[in-house]
N, C-alpha and C positions, 0 to 999 in steps of 0.2 A: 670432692673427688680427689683422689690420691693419683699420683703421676703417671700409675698403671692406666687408670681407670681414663683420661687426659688422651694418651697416647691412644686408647684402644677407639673413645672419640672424633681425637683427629683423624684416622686413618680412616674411619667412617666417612667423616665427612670430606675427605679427599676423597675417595672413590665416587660421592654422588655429585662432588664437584667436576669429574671427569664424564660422569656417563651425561652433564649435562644436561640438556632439556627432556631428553627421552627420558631419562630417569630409570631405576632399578625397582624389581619388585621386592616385596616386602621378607620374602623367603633369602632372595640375593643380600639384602642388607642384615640378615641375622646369621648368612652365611660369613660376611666379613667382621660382622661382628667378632665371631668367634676365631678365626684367622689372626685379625689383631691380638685377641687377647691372648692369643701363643697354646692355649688349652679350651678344651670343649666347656662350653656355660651351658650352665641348665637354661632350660626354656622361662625359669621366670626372671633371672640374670639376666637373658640376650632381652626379655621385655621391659626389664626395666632400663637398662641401656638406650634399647627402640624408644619407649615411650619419653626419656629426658631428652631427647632431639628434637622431636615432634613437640613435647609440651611448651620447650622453650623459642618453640615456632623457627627451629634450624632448619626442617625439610618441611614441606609440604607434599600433600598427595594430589592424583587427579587421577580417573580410568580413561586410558587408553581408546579410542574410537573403535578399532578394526574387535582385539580378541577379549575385550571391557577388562584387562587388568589393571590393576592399582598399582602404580608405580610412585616413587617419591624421588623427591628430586632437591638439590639443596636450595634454599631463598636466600637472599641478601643479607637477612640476618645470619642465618648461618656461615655465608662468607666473611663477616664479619667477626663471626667466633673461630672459626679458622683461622684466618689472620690473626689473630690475636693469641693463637694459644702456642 
């Protein structure tokens, strides 16, 4: 990853460090995605971004009780890469 790509990361996983346990849906994080990255990414950019979060076990998903949406939210690991970056 080059420093762009780091920043556009971190600010990812700040946001789902914020929404905390309720966590953002999966539309919301390719929204921020794209936010960070200062200009619009294609849809297979925002998934490959999405997907190296999730691969390297930084967010986790779970549905929702009430409206069964998939929300992701950050794990300890991923706090851990936060911190660090």
């Amino acid at each position: 990853m080059n420093e762009n790509d780091i920043a556009v990361v971190k600010t990812t996983l700040k946001a789902l460090q914020a929404a905390g346990d309720t966590g953002i849906k999966k539309a919301d994080v390719l929204d921020i995605l794209d936010r960070a990255h200062g200009t619009p990414l294609a849809a297979d950019e925002q998934e490959t971004f999405f997907n190296l979060i999730v691969e390297r076990g930084w967010v986790t998903s779970y549905i929702e009780p009430i409206w069964h949406n998939r929300r992701y939210r950050l794990t300890p690991r991923g706090l851990t890469a936060l911190e660090g970056m």
